[in-house]
C-alpha positions in Angstrom: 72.7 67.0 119.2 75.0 64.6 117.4 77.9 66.6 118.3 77.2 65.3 121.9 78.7 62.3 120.9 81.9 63.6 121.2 81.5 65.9 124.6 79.8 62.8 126.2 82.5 60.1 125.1 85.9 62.3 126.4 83.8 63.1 129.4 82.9 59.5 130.1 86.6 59.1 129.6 87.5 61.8 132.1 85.1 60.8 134.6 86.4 57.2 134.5 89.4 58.2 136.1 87.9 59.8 138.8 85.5 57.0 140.1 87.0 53.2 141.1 87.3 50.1 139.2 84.4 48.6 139.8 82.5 51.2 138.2 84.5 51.6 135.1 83.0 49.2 132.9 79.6 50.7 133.2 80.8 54.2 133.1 82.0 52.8 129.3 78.9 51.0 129.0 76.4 53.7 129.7 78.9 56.2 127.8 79.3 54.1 124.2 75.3 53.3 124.7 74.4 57.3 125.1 76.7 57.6 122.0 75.0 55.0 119.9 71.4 56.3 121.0 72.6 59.7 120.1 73.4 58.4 116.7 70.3 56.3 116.0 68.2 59.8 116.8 70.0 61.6 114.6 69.7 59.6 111.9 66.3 58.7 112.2 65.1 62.5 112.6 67.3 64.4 110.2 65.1 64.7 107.0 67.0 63.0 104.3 66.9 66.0 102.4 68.9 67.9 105.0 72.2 65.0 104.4 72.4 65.6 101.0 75.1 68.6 102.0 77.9 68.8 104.5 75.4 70.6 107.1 76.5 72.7 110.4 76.2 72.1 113.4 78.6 73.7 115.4 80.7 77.0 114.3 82.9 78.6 116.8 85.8 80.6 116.3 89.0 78.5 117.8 92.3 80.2 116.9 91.1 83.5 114.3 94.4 84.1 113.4 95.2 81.2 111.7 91.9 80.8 110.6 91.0 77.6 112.6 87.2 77.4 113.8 85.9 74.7 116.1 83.5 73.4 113.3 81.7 70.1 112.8 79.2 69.2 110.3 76.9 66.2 109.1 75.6 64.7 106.3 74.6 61.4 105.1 78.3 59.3 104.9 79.2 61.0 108.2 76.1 59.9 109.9 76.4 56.8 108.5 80.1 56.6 110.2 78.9 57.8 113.4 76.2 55.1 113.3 78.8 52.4 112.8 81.4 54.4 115.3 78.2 53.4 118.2 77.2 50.2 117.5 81.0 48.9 117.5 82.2 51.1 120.6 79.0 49.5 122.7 79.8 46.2 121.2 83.3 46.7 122.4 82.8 47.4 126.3 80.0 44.4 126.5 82.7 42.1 124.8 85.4 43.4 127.5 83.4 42.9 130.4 85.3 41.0 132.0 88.6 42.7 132.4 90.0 43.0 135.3 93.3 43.9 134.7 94.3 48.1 134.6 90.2 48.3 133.8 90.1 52.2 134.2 93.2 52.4 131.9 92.0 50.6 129.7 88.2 51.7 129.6 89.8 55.1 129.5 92.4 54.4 126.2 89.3 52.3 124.8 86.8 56.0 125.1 89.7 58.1 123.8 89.5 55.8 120.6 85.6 56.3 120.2 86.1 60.0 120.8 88.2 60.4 118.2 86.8 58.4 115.4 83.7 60.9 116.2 85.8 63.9 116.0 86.9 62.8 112.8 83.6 62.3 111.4 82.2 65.0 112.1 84.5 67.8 111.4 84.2 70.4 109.3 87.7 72.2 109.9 91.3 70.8 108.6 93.4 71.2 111.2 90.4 70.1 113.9 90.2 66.9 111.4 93.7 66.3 112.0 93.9 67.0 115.3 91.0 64.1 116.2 93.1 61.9 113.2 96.2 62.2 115.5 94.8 61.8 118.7 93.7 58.4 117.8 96.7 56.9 117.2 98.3 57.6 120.7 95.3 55.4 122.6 95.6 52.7 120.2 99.6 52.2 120.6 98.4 52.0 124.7 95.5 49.3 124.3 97.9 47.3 122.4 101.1 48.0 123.9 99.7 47.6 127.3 96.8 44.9 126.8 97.7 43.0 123.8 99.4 39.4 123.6 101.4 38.1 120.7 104.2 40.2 120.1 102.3 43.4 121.4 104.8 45.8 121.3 106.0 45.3 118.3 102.7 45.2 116.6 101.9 48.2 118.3 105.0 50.5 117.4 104.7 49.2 113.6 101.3 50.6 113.7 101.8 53.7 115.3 105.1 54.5 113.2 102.9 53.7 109.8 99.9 55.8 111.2 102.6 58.6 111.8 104.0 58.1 108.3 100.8 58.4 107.0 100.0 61.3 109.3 103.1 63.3 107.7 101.8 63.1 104.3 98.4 64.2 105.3 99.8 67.4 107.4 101.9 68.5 104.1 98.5 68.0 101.7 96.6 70.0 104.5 99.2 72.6 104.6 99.3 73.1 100.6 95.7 73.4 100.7 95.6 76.3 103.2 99.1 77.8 101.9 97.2 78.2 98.7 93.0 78.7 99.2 94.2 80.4 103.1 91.3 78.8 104.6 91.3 75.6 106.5 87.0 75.0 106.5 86.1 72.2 104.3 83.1 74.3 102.8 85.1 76.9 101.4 87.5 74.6 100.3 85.5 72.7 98.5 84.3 76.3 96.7 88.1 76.8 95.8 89.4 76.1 92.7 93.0 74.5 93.1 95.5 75.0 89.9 95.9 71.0 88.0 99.6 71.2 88.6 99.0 71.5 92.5 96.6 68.9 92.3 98.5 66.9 90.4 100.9 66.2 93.2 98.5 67.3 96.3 96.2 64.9 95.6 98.3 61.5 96.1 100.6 62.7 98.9 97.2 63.2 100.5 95.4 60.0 99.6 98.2 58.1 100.3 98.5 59.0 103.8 95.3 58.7 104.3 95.0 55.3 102.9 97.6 54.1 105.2 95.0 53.7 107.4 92.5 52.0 105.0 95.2 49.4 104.6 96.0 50.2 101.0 98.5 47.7 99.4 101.0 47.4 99.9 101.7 49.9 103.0 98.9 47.1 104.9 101.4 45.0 106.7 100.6 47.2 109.7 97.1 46.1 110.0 97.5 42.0 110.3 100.2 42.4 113.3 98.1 44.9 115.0 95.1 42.8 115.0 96.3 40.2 116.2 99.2 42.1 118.5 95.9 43.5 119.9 92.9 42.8 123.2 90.2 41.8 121.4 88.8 45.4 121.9 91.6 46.6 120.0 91.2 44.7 117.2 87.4 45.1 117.1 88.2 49.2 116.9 90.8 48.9 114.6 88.8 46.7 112.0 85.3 48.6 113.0 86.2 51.7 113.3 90.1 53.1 113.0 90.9 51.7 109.2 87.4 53.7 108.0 89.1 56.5 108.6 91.4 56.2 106.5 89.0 55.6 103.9 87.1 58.3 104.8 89.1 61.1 105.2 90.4 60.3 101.9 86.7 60.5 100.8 86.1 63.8 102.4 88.9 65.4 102.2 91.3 64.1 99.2 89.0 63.5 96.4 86.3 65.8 97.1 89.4 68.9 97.6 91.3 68.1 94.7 88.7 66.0 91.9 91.2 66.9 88.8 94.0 65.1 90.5 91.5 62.6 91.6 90.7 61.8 88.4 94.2 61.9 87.1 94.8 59.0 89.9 91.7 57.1 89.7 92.9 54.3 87.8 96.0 54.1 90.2 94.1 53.5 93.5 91.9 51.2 91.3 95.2 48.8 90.4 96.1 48.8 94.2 92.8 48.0 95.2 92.4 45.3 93.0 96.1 43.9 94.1 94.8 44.2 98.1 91.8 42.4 97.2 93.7 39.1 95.7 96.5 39.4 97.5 95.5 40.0 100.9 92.7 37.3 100.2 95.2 34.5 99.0 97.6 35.2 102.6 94.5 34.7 104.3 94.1 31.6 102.6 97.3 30.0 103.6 97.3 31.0 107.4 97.0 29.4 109.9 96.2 31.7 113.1 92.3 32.3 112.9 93.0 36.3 113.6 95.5 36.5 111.2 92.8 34.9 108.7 90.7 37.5 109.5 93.3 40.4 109.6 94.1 40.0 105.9 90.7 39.2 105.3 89.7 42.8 106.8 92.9 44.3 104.0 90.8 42.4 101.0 88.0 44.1 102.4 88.9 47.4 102.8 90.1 46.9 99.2 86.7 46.6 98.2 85.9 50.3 99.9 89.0 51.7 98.0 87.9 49.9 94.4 84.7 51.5 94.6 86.1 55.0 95.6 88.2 54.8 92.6 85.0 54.4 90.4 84.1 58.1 91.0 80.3 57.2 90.1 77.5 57.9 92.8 76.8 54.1 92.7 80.4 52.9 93.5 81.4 55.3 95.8 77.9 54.7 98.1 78.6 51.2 97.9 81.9 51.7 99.0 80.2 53.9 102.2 78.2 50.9 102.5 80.6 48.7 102.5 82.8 50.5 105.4 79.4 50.4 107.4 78.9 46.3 106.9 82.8 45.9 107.0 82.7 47.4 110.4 80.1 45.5 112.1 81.3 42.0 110.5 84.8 42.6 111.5 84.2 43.5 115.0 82.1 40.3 114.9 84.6 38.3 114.0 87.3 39.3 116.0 84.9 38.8 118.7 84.6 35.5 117.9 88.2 34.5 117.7 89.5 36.7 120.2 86.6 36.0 123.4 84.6 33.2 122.4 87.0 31.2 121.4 90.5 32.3 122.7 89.4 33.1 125.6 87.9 29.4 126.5 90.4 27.4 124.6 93.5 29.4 124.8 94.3 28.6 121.3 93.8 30.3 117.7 95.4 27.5 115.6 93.1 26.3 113.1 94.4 22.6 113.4 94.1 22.9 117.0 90.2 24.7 116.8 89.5 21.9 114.3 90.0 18.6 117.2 88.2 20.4 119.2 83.7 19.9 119.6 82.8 23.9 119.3 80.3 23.5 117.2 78.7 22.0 120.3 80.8 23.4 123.1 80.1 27.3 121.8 77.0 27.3 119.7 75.9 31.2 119.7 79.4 31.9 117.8 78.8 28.9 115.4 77.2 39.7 102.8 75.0 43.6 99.9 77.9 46.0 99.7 80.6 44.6 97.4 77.8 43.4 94.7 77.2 47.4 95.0 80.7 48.0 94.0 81.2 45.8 91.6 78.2 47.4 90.0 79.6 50.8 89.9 83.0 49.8 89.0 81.6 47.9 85.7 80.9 51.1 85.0 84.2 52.6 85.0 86.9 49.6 85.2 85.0 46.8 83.7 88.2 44.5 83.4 88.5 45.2 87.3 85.8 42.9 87.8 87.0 39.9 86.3 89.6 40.0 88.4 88.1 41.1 91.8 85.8 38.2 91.2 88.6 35.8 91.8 89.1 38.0 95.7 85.4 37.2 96.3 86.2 33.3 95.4 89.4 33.2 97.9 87.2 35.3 100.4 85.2 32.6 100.0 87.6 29.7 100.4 89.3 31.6 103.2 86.6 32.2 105.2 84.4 28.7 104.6 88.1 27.3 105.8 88.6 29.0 109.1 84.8 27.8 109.4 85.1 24.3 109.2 88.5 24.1 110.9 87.2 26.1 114.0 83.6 24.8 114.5 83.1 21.4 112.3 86.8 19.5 112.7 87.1 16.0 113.3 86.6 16.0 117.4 90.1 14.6 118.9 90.5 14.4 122.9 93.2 16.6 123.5 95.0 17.0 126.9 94.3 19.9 128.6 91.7 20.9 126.4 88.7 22.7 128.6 86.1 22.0 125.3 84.7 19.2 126.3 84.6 19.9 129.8 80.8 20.2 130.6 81.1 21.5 134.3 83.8 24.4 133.3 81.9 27.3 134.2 83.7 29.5 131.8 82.9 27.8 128.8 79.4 28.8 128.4 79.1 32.4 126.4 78.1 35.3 129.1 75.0 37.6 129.0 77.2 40.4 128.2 79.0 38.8 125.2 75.6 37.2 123.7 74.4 40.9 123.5 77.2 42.2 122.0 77.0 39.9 119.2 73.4 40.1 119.2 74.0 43.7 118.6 76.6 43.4 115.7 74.3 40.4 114.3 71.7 42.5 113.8 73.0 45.1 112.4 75.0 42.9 109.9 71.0 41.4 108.7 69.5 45.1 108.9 71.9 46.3 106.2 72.4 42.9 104.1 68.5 43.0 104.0 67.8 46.6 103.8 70.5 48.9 102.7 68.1 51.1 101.0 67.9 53.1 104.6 71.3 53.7 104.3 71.7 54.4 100.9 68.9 57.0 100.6 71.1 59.0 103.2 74.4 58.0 101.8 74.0 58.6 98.0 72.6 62.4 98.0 75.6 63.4 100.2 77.7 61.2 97.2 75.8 62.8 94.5 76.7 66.5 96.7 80.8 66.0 96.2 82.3 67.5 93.3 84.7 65.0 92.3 81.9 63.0 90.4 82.3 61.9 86.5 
C-alpha cells in the first residue's frame, strides 16, 4: 500500500496538466493529502516488529540484463521519511493556495518534487535510488528558476550544479559497488563483503555526494541562496524534504554498504559536522534577511543529523532520524512564516524593518527532543564534540530568539507605506488555508517534542538492523 504514494503523487502530477487552473490546487491538495493518509496507515498498521528490516514490497524485474529490478522496500527510518515527506508536501499546497500565476506548472514541478523524495525513500534498487535522486533536482531548478524572487536564477543554477556535483560522486560510488558485488539491490549488497582498500576510498566519494545535499560544510553555500532564491513552497521542500535526502541516502546507502570505511571516516564527518553546526549558527547570527536567518539555521541543523550519524551508536544515529523528522516540520514552518505570513503582507524580510512594524498584533497565529538525543549518543563516541556543539545550541539560540523579537516584538514605528497597521486591509488577516497548514506542521512539531517514543520504537530496530554499528 505505501508504494501508492508514489503511483498516486506522479499521477496527480500528470492529471494536473490535463484538467484547467482552477482545479489544480485541489488536484495537489487531494493528491499530497492521499499521500500523507497513505503514510499515517502504514505506519500505524505495520507491526513494529516487521520495520526492524529493510522489508519488500514491490519486486519486479526492470531491465534483467543489467540486473536492475523495480524494487522498493520499508522499514522503520524510511517510514519515518515518508511520514515527514506527507505532512510537508500537504502543508506545502495549503500554504500556496493562493497562486495564481503558471498554477498548473507550478502544482505540477511542486508533485514531481514529492514523487521523488518517495521514490527515494522507498527504494530498494541502486540505480532506481538514483534515478528518483536525479529526478528531483530538475523540478526544483523550475520552482525556483521560474517562481522564485531574489536572485532566482542564480540561486537556482548554484543548486542544481552542486546537486549535480554531488550526483557525479554518488553514480561513481554506485558503479564501484555493482562493478565489484555485480548486483545493484540493496539487500544483497548489504550481504556482500567489500575488500577495506575499496572501501577505503568508496566510502567518502559516496558520502560526500550525498551530503551535498544534507548541506555538509563547507559544500552548504547552495542551500542559503536557494532558500531564499526560492517560492516559499520551494523552500519549505528544500528544508523539509530535499536536504533529508541527502542525509539519508548516505544513511542507507553509504554507511550501511561500506561500515569499515565508515568507520575509518567517522571522525571526519564528525569534525565537519561540528564546524556546520557553529559556523552556520554564527552567519545566522549576523544576518539580517529573516530567510537567510533561517537558511543557515536549517545548515546548523542538518549538522546535528550528520554529528549524530557519525556516532555510529543506535542512540545517535536514531536521534539523528529523529532529528531529520522534527527538522523537517519546523523548517517548513518557518519558512512559512517568513515567506507567506509575513512577506507576503508586508513585502519585507528585513529584520530592522519587521521590527517597526506591530505583528505581534497585526499577525498573531505566526507569533525542540532530537538534538538532546544526539548529543547523548555522541558523548558516547566524541565526548569533546559536545562541548563544542553546546556553543551551536547557544547561537541557535541567540539567532533564533533575535529574528523573534526583531520580527514580532520591535519597537512599533509608523512607516509609510506599511499595510501592518492597516486594520481594513483584507489581506492582512492569515487565511483558512494557511492557519491549517501551520496547524498541521504545529502539531506535528508537539507530537514528536512530546512523544518521540512512537517514532523511536520504529526508528531504532531498523538502526539496530544496519551493519555499520560499533
Amino acid at each position: 500500500m505505501i508504494a501508492w504514494t508514489i503511483y498516486l503523487t506522479f499521477a496527480g502530477a500528470v492529471v494536473l496538466l490535463v484538467f484547467p487552473d482552477v482545479l489544480a490546487r485541489w488536484i495537489a491538495l487531494l493528491t499530497t493529502i492521499a499521500g500523507f493518509v497513505l503514510g499515517i496507515v502504514a505506519f500505524v498498521r505495520t507491526p513494529v516488529a516487521d520495520l526492524a528490516h529493510f522489508m519488500t514490497i514491490v519486486s519486479v524485474p526492470w531491465v534483467p540484463p543489467l540486473g536492475m529490478n523495480y524494487h522498493l522496500a520499508v522499514d522503520g527510518v524510511s517510514l519515518t521519511m515518508v511520514l515527514v515527506t506527507g505532512i510537508s508536501a500537504v502543508s506545502t499546497v495549503l500554504f500556496s493556495w493562493d497562486v495564481d500565476h503558471r498554477q498548473r506548472e507550478f502544482f505540477f514541478w511542486l508533485l514531481l518534487v514529492v514523487g521523488g523524495c518517495y521514490g527515494v525513500f522507498l527504494s530498494a534498487d541502486l540505480f532506481l535510488f538514483f534515478a528518483f535522486y536525479e529526478l528531483v533536482i530538475v523540478p526544483k531548478y523550475f520552482l525556483i528558476a521560474i517562481f522564485g524572487s531574489t536572485s532566482k536564477e542564480y540561486g537556482a543554477m548554484k543548486l542544481t550544479l552542486y546537486s549535480f556535483f554531488g550526483g557525479m560522486f554518488v553514480f561513481a560510488g554506485i558503479l564501484a559497488a555493482y562493478a565489484t558485488a555485480g548486483s545493484l539491490d540493496l539487500s544483497q549488497l548489504v550481504q556482500f563483503h567489500f575488500s577495506a582498500q575499496l572501501q577505503s576510498w568508496a566510502f567518502p566519494v559516496l558520502f560526500l555526494g550525498f551530503a551535498v545535499l544534507a548541506g555538509i560544510w563547507p559544500l552548504h553555500t547552495w542551500a542559503p541562496t536557494g532558500h531564499v532564491a526560492a517560492p516559499t513552497a520551494g523552500s519549505m521542500l528544500l528544508a523539509g524534504i530535499v536536504m533529508k535526502l541527502g542525509a539519508y541516502a548516505g544513511l542507507r546507502v553509504a554507511m550501511n554498504l561500506f561500515p569499515e570505511g565508515f568507520h575509518a571516516w567517522s571522525k571526519w564527518i564528525a569534525v565537519l559536522a561540528v564546524i556546520g553546526i557553529v559556523y552556520a549558527a554564527a552567519v545566522a547570527l549576523r544576518q539580517h534577511d529573516l530567510k537567510f536567518v533561517i537558511g543557515y539555521s536549517s545548515v546548523s541543523h542538518m549538522g546535528f543529523v550528520l554529528l549524530g550519524l557519525a556516532t555510529a551508536n543506535v542512540l545517535g544515529v536514531s536521534g539523528a532520524v529523529l532529528q531529520m523528522f522534527s527538522h523537517g516540520v519546523i523548517a517548513a514552518l518557518l519558512f512559512a512564516v517568513a515567506g507567506r505570513m509575513l512577506y507576503r503582507r508586508t513585502h519585507t524580510r528585513e529584520l530592522d524593518a519587521l521590527s517597526e512594524m506591530n505583528l505581534s498584533h497585526a499577525l498573531p497565529f505566526a507569533a525542540f527532543a532530537a538534538e538532546i538525543t544526539i548529543l547523548i549518543g555522541v558523548w558516547k563516541t566524541y565526548p569533546i564534540a559536545v562541548w563544542i556543539t553546546g556553543a551551536g545550541m547557544v547561537l541557535v539560540a541567540a539567532f533564533t530568539l533575535r529574528a523573534l523579537v526583531k520580527s514580532f516584538f520591535g519597537e512599533v514605528r509608523m512607516q509609510t507605506g506599511r499595510v501592518s497597521t492597516d486594520a481594513e486591509w483584507d489581506e492582512q488577516s492569515i487565511t483558512l488555508a494557511e492557519k491549517c497548514g501551520a496547524c498541521l506542521l504545529m502539531f506535528a512539531t508537539l507530537a514528536v517534542g512530546l512523544y518521540p517514543k512512537f517514532l523511536l520504537d520504529r526508528i531504532m530496530p531498523a538502526v539496530e538492523a544496519m551493519r555499520f554499528l560499533k
